[in-house]
ZAKOLPA-899374 format. One record per residue: residue in three letters; x, y, z of N, C-alpha, C in turn. Coordinates in pm, 1 decimal. Each point is the difference from the previous one (the first is absolute). Example, Ala and Ser with C-alpha at 12.3 -4.5 7.8 and 13.67 -1.06 7.14 Angstrom:
2
(kolke "ALA" (1319.0 -569.0 780.0) (-89.0 119.0 0.0) (90.0 120.0 0.0))
(kolke "SER" (-35.0 105.0 -72.0) (82.0 119.0 6.0) (-77.0 109.0 73.0))
END
This chain:
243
(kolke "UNK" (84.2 -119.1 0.0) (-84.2 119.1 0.0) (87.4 123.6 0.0))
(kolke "UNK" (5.9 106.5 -109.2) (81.8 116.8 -9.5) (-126.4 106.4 87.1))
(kolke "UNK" (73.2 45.0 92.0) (-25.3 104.7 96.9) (-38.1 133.6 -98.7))
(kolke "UNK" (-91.8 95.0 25.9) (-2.2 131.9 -82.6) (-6.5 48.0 155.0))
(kolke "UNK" (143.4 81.9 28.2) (74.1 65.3 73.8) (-62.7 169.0 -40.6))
(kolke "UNK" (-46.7 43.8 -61.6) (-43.8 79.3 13.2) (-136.3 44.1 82.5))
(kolke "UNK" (-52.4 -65.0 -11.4) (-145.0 -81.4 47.5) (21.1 16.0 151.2))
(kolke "UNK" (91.1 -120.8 15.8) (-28.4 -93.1 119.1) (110.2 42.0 124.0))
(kolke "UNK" (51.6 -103.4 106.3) (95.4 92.0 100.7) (121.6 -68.6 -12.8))
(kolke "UNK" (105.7 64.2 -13.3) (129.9 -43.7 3.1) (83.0 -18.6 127.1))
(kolke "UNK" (73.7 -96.4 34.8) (37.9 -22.7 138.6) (148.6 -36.5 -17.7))
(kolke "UNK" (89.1 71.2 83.4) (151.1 -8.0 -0.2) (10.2 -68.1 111.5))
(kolke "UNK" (114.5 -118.7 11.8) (46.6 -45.9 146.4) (129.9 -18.5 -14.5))
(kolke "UNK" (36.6 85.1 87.2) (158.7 26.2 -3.6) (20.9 -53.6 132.4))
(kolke "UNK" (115.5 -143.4 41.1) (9.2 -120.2 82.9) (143.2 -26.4 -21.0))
(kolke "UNK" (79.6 28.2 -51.3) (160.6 -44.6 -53.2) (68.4 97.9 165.9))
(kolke "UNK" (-17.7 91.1 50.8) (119.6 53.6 71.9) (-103.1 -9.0 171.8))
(kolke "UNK" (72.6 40.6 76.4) (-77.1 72.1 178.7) (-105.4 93.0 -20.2))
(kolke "UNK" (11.3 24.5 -109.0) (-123.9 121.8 -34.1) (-99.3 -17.2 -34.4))
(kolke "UNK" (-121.3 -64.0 28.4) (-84.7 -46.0 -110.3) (-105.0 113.3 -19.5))
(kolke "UNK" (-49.8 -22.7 -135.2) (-50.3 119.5 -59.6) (-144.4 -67.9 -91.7))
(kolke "UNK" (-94.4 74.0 24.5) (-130.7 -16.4 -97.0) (-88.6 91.9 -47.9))
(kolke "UNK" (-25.8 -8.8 -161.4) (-62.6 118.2 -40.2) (-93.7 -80.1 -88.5))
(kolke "UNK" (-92.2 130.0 32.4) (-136.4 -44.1 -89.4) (-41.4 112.8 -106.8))
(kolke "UNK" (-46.4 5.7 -92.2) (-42.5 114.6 -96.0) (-134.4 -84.9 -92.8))
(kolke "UNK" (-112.7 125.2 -10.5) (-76.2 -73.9 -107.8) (13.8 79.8 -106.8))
(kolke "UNK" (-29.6 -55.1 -123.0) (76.7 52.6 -166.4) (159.1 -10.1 11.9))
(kolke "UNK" (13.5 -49.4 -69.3) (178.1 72.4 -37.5) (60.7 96.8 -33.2))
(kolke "UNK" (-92.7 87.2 89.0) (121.8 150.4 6.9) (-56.5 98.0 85.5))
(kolke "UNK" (-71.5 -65.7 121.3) (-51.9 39.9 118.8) (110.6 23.0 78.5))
(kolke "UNK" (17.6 109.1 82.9) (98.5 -51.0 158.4) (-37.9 -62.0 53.9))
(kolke "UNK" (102.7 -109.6 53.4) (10.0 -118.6 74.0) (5.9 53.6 132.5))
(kolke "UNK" (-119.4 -82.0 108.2) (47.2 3.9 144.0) (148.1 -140.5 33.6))
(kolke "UNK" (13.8 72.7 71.6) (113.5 -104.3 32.7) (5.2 7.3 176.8))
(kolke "UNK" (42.8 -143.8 53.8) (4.9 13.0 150.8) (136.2 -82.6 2.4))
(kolke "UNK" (38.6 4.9 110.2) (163.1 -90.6 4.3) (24.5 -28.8 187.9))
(kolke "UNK" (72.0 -83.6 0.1) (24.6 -14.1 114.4) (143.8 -85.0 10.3))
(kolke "UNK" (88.8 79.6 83.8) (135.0 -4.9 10.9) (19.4 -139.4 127.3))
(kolke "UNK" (131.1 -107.2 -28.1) (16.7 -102.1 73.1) (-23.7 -153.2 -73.0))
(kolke "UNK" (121.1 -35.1 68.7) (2.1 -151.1 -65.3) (-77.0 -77.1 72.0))
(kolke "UNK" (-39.0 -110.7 -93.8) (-109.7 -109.1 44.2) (-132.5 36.6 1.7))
(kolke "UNK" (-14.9 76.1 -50.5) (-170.3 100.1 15.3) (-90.0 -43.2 -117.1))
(kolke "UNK" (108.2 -20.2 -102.5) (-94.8 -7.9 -69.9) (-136.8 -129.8 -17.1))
(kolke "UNK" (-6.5 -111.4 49.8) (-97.1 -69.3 4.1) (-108.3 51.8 71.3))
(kolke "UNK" (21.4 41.8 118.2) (-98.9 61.6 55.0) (-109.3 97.3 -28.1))
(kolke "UNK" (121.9 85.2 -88.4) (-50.6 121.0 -81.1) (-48.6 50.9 -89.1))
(kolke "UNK" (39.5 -75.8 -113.4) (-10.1 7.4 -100.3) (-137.9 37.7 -70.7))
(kolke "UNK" (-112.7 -99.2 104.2) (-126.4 10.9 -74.3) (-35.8 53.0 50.0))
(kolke "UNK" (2.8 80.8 138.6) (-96.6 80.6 38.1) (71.2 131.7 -33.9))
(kolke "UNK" (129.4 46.5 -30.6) (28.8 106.6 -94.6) (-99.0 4.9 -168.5))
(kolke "UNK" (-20.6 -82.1 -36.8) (-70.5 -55.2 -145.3) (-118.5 53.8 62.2))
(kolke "UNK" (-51.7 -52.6 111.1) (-134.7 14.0 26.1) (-52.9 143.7 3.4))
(kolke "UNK" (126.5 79.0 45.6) (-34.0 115.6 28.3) (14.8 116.0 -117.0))
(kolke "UNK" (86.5 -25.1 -87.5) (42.2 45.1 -111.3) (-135.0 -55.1 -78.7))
(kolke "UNK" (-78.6 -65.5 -14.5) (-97.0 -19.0 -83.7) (-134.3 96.8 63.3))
(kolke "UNK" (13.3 -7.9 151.3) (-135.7 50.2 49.6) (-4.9 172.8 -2.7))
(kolke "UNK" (184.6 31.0 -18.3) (-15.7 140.3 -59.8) (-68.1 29.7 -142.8))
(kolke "UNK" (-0.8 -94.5 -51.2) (-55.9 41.6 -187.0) (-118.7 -62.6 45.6))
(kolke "UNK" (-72.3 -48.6 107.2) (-172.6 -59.8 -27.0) (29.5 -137.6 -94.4))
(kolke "UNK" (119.0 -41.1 1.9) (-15.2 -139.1 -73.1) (25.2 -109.3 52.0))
(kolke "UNK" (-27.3 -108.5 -52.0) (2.0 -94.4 104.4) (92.6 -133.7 -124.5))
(kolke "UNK" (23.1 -109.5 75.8) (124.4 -54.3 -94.9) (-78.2 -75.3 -122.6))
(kolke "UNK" (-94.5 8.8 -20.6) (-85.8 -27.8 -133.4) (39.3 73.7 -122.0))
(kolke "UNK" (43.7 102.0 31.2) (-44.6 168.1 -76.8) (198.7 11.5 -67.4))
(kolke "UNK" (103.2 -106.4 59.3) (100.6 -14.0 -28.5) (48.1 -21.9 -130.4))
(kolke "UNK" (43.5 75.1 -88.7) (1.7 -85.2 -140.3) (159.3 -15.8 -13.2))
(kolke "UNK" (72.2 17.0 47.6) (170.4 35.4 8.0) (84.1 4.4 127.6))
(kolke "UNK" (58.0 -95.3 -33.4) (81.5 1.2 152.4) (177.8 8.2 -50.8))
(kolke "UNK" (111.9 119.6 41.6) (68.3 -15.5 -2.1) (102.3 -39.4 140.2))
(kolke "UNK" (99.7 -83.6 -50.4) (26.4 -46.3 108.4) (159.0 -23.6 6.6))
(kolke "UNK" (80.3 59.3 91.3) (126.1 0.3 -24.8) (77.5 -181.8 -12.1))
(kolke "UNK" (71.0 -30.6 -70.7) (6.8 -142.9 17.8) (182.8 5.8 -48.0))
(kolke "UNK" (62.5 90.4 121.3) (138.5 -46.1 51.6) (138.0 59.6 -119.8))
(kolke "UNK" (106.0 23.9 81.5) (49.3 -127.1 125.7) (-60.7 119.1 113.1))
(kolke "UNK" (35.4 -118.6 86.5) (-49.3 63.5 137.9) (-40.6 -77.0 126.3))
(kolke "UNK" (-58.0 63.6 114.9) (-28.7 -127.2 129.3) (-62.2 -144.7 -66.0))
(kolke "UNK" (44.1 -69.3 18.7) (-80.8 -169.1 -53.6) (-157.9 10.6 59.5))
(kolke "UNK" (-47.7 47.8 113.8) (-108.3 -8.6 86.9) (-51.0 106.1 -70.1))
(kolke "UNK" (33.1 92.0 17.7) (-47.5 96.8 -101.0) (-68.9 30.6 -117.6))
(kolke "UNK" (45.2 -60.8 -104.9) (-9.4 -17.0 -90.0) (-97.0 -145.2 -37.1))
(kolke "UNK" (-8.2 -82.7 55.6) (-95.0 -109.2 16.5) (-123.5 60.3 63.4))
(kolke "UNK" (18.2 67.3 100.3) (-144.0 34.5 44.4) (-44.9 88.4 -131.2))
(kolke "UNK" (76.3 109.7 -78.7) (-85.9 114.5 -89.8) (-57.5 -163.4 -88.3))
(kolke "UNK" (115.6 -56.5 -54.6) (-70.8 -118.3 -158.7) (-96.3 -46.1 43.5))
(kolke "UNK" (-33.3 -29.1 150.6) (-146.8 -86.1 31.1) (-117.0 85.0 -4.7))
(kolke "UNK" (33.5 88.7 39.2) (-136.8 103.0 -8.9) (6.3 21.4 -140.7))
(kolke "UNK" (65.6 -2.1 -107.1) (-5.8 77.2 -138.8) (-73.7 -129.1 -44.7))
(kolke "UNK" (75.1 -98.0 -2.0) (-112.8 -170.6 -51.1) (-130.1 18.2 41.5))
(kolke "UNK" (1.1 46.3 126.1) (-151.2 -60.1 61.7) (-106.2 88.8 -72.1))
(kolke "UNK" (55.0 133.7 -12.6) (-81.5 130.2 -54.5) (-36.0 -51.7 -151.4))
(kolke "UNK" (116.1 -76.6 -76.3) (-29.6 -11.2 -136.0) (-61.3 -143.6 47.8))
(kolke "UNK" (-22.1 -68.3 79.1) (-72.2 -141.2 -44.6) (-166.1 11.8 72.6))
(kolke "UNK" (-20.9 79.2 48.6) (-115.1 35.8 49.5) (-95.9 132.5 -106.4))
(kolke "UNK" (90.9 72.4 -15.0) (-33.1 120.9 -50.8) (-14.2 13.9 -166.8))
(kolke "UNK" (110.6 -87.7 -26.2) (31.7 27.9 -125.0) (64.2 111.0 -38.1))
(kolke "UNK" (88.2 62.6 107.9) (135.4 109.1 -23.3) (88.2 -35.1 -47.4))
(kolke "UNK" (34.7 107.1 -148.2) (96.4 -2.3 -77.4) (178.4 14.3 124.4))
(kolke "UNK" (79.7 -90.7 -7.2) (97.9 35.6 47.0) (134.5 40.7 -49.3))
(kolke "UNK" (74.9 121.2 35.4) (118.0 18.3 -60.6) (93.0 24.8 91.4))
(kolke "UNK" (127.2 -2.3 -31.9) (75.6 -29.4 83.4) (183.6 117.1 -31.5))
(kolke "UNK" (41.0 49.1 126.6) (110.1 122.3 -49.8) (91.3 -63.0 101.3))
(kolke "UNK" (126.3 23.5 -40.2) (69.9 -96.5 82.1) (79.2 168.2 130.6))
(kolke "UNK" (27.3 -51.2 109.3) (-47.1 93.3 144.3) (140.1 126.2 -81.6))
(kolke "UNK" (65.8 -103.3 -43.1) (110.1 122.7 15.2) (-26.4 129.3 -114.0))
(kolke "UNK" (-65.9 -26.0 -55.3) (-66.7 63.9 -159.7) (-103.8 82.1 102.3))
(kolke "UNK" (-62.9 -14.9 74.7) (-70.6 64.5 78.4) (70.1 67.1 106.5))
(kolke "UNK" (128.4 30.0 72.7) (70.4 46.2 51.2) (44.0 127.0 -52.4))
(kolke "UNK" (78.1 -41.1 -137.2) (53.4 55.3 -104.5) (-55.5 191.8 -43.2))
(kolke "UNK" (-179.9 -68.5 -34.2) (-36.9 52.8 -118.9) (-24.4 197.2 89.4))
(kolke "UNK" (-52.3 -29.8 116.8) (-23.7 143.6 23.9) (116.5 99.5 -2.9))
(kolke "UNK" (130.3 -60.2 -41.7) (59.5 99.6 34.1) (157.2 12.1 -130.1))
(kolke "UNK" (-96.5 -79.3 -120.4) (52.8 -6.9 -164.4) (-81.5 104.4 -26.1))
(kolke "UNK" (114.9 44.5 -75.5) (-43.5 105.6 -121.9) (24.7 -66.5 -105.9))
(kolke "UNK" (-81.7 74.1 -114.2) (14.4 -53.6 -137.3) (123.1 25.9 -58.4))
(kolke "UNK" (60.0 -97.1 -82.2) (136.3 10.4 -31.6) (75.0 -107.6 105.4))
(kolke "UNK" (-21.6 -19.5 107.6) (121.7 -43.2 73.5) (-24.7 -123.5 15.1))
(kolke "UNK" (132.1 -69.3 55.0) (45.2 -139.4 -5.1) (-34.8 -5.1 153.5))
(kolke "UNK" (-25.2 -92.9 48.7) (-44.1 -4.4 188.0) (30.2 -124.0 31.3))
(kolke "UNK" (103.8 -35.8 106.7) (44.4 -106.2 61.8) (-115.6 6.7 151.8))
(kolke "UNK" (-76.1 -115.8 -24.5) (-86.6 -20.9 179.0) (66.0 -129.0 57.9))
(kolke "UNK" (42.8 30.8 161.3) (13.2 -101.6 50.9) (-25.2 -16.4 150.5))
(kolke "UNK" (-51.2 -117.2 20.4) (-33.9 -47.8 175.2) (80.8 -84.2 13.1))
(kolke "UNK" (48.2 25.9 163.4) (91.3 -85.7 40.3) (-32.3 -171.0 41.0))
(kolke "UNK" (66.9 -59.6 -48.4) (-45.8 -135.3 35.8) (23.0 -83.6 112.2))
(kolke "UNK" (124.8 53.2 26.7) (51.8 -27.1 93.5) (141.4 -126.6 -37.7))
(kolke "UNK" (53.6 -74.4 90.9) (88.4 -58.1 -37.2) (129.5 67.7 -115.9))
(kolke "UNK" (1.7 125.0 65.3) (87.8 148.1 -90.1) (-30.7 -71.3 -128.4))
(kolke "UNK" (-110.3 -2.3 -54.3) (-67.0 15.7 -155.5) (-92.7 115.4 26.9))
(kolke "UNK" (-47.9 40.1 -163.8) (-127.6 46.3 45.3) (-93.5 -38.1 -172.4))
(kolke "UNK" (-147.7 23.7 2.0) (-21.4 7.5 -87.8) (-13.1 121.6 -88.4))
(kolke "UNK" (4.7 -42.7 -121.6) (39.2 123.3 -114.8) (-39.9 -21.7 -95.3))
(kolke "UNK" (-47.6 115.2 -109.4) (-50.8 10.6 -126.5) (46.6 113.3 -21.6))
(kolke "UNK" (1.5 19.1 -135.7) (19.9 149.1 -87.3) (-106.8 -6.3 -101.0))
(kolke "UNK" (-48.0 133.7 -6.2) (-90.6 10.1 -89.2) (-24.2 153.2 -105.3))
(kolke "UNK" (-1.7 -18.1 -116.0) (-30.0 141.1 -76.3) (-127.9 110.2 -21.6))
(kolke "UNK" (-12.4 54.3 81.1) (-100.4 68.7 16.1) (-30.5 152.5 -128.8))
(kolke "UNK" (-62.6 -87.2 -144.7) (4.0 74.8 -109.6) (-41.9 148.9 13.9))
(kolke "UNK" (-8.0 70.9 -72.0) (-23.5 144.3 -25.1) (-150.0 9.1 -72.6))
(kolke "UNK" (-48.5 -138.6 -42.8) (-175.2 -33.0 -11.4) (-82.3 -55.8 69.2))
(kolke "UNK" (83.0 -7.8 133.5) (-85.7 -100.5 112.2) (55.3 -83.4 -26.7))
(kolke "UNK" (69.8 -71.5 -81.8) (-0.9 -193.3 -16.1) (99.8 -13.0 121.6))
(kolke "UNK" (13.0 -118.5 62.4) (63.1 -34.5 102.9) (80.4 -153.1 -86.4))
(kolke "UNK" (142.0 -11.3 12.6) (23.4 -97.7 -78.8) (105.0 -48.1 90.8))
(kolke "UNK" (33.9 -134.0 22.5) (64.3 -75.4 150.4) (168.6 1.7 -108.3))
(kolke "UNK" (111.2 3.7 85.2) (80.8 18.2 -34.9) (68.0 -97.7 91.2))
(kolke "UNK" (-3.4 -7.0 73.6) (76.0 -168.9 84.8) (-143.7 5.9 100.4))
(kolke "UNK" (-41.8 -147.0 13.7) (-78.5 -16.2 42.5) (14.9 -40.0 175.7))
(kolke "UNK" (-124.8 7.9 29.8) (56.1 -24.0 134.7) (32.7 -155.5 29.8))
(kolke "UNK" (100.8 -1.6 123.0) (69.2 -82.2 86.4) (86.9 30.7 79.6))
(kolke "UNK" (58.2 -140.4 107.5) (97.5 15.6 105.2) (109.7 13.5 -46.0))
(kolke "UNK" (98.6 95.4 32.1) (102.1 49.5 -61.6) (77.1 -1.9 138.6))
(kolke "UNK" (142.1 -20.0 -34.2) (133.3 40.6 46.0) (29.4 122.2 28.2))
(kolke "UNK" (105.8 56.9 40.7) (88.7 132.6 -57.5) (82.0 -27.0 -115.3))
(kolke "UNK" (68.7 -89.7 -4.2) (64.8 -66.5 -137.1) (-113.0 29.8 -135.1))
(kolke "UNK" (-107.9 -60.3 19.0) (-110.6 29.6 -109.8) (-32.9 111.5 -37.9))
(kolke "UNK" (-54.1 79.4 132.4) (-2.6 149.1 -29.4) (70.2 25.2 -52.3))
(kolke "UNK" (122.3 2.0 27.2) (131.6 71.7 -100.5) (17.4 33.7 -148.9))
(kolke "UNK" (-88.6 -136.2 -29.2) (-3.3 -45.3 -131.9) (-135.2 90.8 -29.6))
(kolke "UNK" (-79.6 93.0 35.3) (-126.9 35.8 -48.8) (38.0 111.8 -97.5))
(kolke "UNK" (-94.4 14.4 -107.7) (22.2 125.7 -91.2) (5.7 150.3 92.6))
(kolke "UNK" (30.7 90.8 -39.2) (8.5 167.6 45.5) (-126.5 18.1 21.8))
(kolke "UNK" (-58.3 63.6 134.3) (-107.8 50.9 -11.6) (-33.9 138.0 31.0))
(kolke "UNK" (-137.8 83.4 -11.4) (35.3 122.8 72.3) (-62.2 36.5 142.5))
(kolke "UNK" (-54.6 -100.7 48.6) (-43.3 25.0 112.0) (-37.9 -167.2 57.0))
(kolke "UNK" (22.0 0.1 146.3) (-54.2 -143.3 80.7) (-35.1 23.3 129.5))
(kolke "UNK" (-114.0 -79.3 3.4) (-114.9 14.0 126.1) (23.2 -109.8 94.6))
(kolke "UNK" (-56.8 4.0 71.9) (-34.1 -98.4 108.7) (116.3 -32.9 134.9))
(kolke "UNK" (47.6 -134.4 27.4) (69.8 15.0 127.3) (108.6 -141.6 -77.5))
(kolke "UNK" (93.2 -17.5 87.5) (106.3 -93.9 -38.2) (97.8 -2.5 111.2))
(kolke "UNK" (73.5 -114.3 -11.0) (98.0 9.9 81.4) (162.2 70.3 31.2))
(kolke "UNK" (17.7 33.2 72.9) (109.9 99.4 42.2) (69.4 41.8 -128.5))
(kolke "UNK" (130.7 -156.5 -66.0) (43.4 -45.8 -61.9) (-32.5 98.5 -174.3))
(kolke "UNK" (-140.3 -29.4 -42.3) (-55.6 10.2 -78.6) (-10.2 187.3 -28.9))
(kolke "UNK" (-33.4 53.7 126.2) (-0.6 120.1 -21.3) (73.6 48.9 15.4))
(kolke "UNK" (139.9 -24.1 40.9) (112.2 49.6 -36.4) (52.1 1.1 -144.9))
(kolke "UNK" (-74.6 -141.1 -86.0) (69.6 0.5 -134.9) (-65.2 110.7 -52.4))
(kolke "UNK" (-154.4 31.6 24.9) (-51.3 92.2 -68.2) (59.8 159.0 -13.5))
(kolke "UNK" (37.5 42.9 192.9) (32.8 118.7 -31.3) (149.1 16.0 -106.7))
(kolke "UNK" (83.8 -111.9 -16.5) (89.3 -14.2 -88.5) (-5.6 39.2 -147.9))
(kolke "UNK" (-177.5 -27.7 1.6) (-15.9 18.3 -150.4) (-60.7 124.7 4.6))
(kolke "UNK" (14.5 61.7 81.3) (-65.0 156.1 26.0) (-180.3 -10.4 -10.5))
(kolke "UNK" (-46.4 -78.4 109.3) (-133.2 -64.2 4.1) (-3.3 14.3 170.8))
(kolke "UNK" (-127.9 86.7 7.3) (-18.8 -32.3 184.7) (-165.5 -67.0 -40.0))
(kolke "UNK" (-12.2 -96.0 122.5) (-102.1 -90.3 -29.7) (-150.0 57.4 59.0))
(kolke "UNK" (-65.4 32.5 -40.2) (-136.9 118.6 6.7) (-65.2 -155.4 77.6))
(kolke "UNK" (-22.1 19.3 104.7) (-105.8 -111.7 100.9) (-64.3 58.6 163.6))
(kolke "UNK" (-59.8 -100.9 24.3) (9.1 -157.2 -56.8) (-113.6 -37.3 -138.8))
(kolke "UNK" (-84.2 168.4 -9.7) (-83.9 -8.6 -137.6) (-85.6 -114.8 36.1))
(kolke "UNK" (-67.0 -33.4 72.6) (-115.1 -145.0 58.4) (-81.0 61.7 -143.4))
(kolke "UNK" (-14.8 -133.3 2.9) (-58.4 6.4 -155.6) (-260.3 -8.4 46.9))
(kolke "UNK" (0.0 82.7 -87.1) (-172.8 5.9 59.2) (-106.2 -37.0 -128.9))
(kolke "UNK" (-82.7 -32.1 38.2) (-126.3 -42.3 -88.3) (-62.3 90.1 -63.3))
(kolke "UNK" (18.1 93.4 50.7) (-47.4 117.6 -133.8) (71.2 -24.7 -111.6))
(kolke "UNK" (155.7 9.4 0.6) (81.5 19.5 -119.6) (-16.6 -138.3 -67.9))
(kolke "UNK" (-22.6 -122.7 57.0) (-55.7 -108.1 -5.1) (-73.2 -9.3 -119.6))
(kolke "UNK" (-147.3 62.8 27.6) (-106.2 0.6 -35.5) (30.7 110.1 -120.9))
(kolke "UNK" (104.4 108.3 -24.2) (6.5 81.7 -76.0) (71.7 -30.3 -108.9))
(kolke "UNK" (116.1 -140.0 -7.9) (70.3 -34.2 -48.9) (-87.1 -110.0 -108.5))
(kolke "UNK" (-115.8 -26.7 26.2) (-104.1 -140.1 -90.3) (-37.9 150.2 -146.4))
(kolke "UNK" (28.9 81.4 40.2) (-10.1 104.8 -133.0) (100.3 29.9 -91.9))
(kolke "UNK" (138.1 -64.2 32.5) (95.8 100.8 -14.3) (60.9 -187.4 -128.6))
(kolke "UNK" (49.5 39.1 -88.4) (68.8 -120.2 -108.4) (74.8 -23.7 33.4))
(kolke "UNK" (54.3 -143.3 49.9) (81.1 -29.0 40.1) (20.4 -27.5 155.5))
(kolke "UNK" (-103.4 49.2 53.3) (-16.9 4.7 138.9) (-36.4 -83.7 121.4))
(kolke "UNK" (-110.3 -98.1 -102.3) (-37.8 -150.4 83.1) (-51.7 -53.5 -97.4))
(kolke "UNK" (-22.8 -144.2 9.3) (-6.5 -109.7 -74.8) (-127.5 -21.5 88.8))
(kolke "UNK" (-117.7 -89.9 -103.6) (-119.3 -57.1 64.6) (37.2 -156.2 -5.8))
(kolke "UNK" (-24.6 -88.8 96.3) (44.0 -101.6 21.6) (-184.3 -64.0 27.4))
(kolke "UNK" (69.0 -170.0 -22.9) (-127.4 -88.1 48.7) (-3.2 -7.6 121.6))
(kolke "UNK" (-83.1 11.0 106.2) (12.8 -25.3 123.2) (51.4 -141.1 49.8))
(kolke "UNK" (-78.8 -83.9 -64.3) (31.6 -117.8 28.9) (128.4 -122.5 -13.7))
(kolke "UNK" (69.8 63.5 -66.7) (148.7 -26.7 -62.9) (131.2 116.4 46.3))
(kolke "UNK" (-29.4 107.9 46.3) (53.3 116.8 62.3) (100.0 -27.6 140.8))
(kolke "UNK" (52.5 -2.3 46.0) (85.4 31.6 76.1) (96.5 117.2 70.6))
(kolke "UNK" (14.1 47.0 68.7) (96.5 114.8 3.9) (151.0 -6.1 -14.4))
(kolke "UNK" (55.4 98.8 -31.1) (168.0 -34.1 -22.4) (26.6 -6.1 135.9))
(kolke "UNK" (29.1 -59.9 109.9) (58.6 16.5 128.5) (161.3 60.1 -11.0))
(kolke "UNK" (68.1 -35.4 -143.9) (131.9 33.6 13.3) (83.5 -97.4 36.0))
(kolke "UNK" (-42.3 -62.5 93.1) (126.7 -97.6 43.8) (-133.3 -142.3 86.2))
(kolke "UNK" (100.2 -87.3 20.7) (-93.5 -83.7 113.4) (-11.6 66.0 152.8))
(kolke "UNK" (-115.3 -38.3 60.7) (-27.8 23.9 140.0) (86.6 -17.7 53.8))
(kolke "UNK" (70.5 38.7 134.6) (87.6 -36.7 103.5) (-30.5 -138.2 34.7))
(kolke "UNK" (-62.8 -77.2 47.6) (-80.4 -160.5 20.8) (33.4 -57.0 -164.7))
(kolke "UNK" (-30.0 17.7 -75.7) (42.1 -68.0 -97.1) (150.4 -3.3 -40.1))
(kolke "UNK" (26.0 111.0 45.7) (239.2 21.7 -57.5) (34.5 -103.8 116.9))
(kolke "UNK" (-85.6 -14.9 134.3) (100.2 -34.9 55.3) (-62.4 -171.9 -24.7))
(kolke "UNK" (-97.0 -68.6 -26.6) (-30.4 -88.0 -35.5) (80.6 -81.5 -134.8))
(kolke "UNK" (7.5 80.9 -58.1) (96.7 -16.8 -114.4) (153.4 -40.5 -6.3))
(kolke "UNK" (44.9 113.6 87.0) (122.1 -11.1 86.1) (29.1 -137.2 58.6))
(kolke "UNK" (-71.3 -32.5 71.5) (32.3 -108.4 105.4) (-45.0 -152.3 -97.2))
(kolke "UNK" (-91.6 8.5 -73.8) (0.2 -119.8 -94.1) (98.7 7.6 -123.8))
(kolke "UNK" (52.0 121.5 -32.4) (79.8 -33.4 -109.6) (-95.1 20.6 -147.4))
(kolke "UNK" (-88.5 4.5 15.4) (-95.1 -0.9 -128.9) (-122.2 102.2 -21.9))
(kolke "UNK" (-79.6 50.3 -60.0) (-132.1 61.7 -42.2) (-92.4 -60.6 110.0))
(kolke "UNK" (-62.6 64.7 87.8) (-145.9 16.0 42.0) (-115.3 -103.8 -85.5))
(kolke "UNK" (-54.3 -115.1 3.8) (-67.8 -69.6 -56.1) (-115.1 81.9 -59.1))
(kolke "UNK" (-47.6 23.7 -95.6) (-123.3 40.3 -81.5) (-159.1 -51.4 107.9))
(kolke "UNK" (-55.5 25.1 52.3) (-102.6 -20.4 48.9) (-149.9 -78.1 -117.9))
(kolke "UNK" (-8.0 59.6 -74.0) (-69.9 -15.6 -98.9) (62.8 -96.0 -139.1))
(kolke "UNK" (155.9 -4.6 66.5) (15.7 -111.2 -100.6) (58.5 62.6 -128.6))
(kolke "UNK" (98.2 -107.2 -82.1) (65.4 28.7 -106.7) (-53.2 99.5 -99.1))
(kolke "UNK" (-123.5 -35.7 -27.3) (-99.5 58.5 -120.4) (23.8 129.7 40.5))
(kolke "UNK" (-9.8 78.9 118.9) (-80.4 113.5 81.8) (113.0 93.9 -90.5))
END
């Protein structure tokens, strides 16, 4: 079922960082309410009754949903599993169109100008962090230039010239930057408005099947590296070879 987003209400869930963020707008090119609430582990709790409330500001109720954007990583593993379940459930109940912007592209975008090259990155921890570069055209088009993943400092090293980079990283990392005459504009928590503003923009998000969809986590869970670790091998498939 293709959503007419003009029509109907559009819903951002931004779930990848401590910040979680939700916006609602009806038509596509309404201002979005947005509510957020700062702290890790919150988001299960939260999530829907932020939704709940972000809908009961527009008088809509989750019927009236025709679009759900939904950040899908890298980023918290918990995180990011709680936004994909609510985005499935909305499209398997509702029949909401889903699309999907990856967090750091949403970090990024409020603070690209047209013309420029933009390095976004969150720290991952284990002195990595994650990273993307992206070209932010002079027609709106948004076009990925290294895509995101867990990166090194060694890797970084290796990234094209850019003219500006957002977000947070480790010590290490932002030292290479000011090297390249780059101070790192953060931590830029990435929000569901720009979310929800980015399903307009070419290049900006991809519409995915819900049911085949997944989020980029970036790397494996902590429970799974160290599962892995200690057997020597891959995490068994749950669902099996086919999956």
């Amino acid at each position: 079922m293709t959503a007419d987003i003009s029509e109907r209400v559009s819903v951002g869930l931004e779930t990848a960082t401590n910040r979680l963020s939700v916006a609602a707008a009806r038509g596509g090119n309404t201002d979005p309410v947005e509510f957020t609430l700062e702290g890790a582990r919150r988001h299960a709790g939260a999530l829907l009754p932020l939704l709940e409330r972000a809908l009961a500001a527009l008088h809509a109720a989750p019927a009236d949903i025709g679009l759900v954007a939904v950040s899908d990583g890298p980023g918290s593993f918990t995180g990011l599993r709680v936004g994909a379940a609510v985005a499935k459930a909305l499209a398997a109940e509702g029949g909401a169109e889903v699309r999907t912007v990856p967090s750091l592209l949403v970090r990024a975008t409020p603070h690209a100008a047209a013309g420029q090259r933009v390095l976004a990155l969150s720290d991952a921890l284990r002195g990595e962090a994650f990273a993307g570069v992206w070209d932010f055209g002079a027609n709106g088009r948004i076009d990925t230039v290294v895509p995101p993943s867990a990166v090194s400092l060694e890797q970084l090293r290796r990234f094209p010239p850019v003219q500006l980079a957002v977000g947070e990283a480790p010590v290490a990392m932002r030292a290479e930057l000011q090297q390249r005459g780059l101070t790192l504009l953060g931590p830029a928590w990435p929000s569901a408005v720009t979310l929800l503003a980015l399903c307009r923009r070419p290049g900006g998000e991809r519409r995915v099947d819900p049911d085949g969809w997944e989020p980029d986590y970036g790397r494996p869970a902590e429970a799974q590296a160290r599962w892995e670790r200690s057997h020597g091998r891959p995490l068994p498939n749950p669902a099996g070879d086919a999956a």
